[in-house]
C-alpha positions as CSV (number, residue, x, y, z in Angstrom):
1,X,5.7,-17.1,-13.1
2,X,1.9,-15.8,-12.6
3,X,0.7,-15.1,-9.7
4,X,-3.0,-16.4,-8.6
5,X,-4.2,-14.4,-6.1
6,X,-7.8,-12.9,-6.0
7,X,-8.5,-9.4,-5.9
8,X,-10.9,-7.8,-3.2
9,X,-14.6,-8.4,-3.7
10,X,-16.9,-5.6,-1.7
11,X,-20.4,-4.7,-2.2
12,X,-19.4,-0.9,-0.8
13,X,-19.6,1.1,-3.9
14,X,-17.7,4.7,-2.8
15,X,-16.3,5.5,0.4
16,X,-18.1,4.6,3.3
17,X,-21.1,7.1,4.3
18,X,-19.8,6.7,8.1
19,X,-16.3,8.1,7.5
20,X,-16.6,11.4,8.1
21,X,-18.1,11.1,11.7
22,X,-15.7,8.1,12.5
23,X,-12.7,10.4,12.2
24,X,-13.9,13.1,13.8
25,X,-15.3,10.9,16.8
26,X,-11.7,9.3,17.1
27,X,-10.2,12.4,16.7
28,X,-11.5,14.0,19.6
29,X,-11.4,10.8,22.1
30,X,-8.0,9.7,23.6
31,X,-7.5,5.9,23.1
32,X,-8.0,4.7,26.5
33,X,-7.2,0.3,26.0
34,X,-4.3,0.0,28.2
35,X,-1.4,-1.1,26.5
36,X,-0.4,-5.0,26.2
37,X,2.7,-5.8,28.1
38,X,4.5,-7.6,25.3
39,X,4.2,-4.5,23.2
40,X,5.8,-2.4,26.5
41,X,8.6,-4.9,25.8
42,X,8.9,-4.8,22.5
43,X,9.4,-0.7,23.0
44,X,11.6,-1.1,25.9
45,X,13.7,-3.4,23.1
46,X,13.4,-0.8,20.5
47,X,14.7,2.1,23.0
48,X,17.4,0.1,24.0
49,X,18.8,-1.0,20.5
50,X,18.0,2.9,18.7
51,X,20.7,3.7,22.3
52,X,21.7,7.3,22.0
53,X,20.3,7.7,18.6
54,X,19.5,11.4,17.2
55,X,18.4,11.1,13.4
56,X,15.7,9.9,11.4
57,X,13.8,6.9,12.3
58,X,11.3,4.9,9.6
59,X,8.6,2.5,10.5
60,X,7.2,-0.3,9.0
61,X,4.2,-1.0,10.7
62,X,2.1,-4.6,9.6
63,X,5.5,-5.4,8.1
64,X,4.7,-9.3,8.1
65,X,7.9,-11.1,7.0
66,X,10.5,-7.9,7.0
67,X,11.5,-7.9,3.9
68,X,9.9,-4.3,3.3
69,X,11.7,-3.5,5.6
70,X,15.1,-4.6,5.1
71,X,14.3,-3.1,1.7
72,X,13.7,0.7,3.5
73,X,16.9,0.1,5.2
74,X,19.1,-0.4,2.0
75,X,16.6,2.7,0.6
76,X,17.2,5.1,3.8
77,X,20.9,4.3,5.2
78,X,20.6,7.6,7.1
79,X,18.2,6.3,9.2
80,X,17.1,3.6,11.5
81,X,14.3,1.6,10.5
82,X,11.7,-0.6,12.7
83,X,9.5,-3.2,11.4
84,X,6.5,-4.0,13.5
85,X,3.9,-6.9,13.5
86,X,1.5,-8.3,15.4
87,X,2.2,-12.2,14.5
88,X,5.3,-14.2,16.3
89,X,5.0,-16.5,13.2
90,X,5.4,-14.0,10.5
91,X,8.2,-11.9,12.2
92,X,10.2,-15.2,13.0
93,X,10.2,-15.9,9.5
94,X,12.2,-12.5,8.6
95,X,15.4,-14.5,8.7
96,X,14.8,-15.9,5.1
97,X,14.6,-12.3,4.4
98,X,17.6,-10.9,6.4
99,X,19.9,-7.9,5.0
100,X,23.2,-7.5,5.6
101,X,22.3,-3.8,7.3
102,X,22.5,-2.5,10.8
103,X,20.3,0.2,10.5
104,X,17.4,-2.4,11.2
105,X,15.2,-4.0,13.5
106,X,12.0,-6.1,13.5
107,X,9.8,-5.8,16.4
108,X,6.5,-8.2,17.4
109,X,3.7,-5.9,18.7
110,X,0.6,-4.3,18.1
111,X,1.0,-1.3,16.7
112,X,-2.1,0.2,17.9
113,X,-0.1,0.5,21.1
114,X,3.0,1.1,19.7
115,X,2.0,4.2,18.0
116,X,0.8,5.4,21.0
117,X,3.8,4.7,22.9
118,X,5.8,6.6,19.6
119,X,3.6,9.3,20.1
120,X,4.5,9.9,24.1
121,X,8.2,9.4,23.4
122,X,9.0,11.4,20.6
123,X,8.0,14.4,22.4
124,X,11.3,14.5,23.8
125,X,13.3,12.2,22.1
126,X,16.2,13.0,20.4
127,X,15.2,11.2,17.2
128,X,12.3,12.0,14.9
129,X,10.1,9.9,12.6
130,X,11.0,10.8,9.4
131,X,8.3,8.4,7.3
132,X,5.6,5.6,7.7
133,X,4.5,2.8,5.8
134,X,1.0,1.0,5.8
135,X,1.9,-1.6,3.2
136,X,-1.1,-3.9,2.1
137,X,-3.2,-3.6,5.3
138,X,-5.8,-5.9,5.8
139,X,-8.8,-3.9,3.8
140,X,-11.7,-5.4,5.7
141,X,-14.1,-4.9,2.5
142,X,-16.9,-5.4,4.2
143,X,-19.2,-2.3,4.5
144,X,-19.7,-3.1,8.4
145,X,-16.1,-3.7,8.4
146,X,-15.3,0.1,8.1
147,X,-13.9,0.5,11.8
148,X,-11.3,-2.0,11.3
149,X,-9.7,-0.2,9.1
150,X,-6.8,1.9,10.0
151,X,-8.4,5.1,8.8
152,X,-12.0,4.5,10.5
153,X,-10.9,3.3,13.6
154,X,-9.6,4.9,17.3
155,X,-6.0,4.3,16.4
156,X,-6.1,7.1,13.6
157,X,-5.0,9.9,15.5
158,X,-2.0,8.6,16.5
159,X,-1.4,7.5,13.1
160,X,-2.1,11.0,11.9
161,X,0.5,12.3,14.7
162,X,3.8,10.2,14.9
163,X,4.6,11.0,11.2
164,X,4.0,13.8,8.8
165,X,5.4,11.5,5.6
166,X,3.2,8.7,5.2
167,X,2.9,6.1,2.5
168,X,0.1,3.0,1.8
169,X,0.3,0.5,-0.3
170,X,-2.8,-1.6,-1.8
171,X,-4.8,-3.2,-4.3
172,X,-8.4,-1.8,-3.0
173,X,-8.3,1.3,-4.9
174,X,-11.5,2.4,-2.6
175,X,-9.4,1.6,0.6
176,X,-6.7,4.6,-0.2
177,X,-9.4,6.6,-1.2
178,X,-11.3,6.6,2.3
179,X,-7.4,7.0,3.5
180,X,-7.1,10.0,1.6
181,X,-10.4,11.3,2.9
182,X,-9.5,10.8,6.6
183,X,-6.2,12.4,6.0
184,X,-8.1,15.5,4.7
185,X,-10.2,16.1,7.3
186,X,-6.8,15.7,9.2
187,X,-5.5,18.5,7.0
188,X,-3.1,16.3,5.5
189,X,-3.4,16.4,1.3
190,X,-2.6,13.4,-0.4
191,X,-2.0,11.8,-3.7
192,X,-2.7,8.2,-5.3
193,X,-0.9,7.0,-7.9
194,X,-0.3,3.1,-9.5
195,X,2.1,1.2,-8.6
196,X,4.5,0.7,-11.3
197,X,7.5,-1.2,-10.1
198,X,9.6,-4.3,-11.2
199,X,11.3,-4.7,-7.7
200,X,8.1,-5.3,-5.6
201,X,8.3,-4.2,-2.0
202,X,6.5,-6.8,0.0
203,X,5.7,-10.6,-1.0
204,X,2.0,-9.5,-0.9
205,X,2.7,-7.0,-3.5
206,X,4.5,-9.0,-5.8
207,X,1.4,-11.9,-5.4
208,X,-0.4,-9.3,-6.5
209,X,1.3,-7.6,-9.7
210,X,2.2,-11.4,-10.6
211,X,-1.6,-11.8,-10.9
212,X,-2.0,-8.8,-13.2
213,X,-4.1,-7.1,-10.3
214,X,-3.3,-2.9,-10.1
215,X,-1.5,-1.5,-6.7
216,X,-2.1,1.6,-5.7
217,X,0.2,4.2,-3.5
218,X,-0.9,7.1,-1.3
219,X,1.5,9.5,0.0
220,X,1.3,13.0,1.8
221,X,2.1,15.3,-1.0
222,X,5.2,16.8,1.1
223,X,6.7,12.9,0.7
């Protein structure tokens, strides 16, 4: 079966002249949008179920449907994993996805918030985040667009903080290059490499490599 989806279109022809003084604006405000209460939920869930917990976590943030990350939990059965997503629909359709694994939770709520409410807790929280993944975010191609991304907007730092192993996924080669940029000027080096996998990670991905488009992967080079 071929897939048909289309790959992304963008006039921007290098990464973003802007970049540079997004990050380090972001970086030196603290995110001041109060946090939404049915993300405060969602945490108080997530504190609940981890319990007395003192290993590794993983998270899965933008998971969609789950099924990256029932597929970390089968990958990582050390640790406890978390899927997190914005959209009631797409997380209520992780049952047709469902592992037979305990070691995993999917969570509605903005991450934005989330993060931040990672970044408070694990301060003294007996587990630690032991990985991230940004798999196929929303690239926003547009050149105006370029603070809606995840790397050019006020959630970065505490992107940058809750994890020192992070991994993005997508088919935007440009996209994991301004990634890699913001990570440097973070002090975090990085490396891209292509996707080359038969067992595809998230529906979007195998859309994508069904349609003979390239993925790319960025990781912190200590991942």
């Amino acid at each position: 079966m071929q897939g048909n989806s289309r790959t992304v279109e963008t006039t921007q022809a290098g990464i973003h002249e802007k970049l540079d003084k997004l990050v380090a604006r972001y970086r030196a405000h603290t995110h001041q949008r109060p946090v939404s209460e049915h993300t405060r939920l969602a945490f108080d869930d997530f504190t609940a179920w981890l319990g007395d917990w003192q290993g590794a976590l993983i998270v899965d943030s933008c998971c969609g449907v789950g099924k990256s990350t029932a597929t970390l939990a089968q990958r990582y059965p050390h640790a406890r994993v978390i899927g997190l997503d914005k959209s009631a629909l797409r997380v209520d359709k992780h049952a047709h996805y469902q592992q037979d694994a305990n070691n995993y939770r999917v969570f509605r709520a903005d991450v934005n918030d989330f993060w931040r409410l990672l970044r408070e807790a694990q301060a003294t929280a007996a587990w630690h985040i032991e990985r991230h993944y940004l798999l196929y975010p929303n690239p926003y191609p547009k050149s105006a667009q370029v603070q809606k991304r995840w790397h050019g907007g006020p959630a970065m730092p505490d992107l940058m903080a809750i994890s020192p192993l992070i991994e993005v996924r997508s088919n935007w080669l440009l996209y994991l290059q301004e990634f890699a940029r913001a990570c440097e000027l973070y002090g975090k080096a990085t490396r891209i490499e292509k996707v080359a996998t038969s067992d595809p990670i998230t529906p979007f991905e195998e859309k994508y490599l069904r349609s003979g488009q390239d993925c790319w992967v960025l990781r912190s080079t200590d991942a």
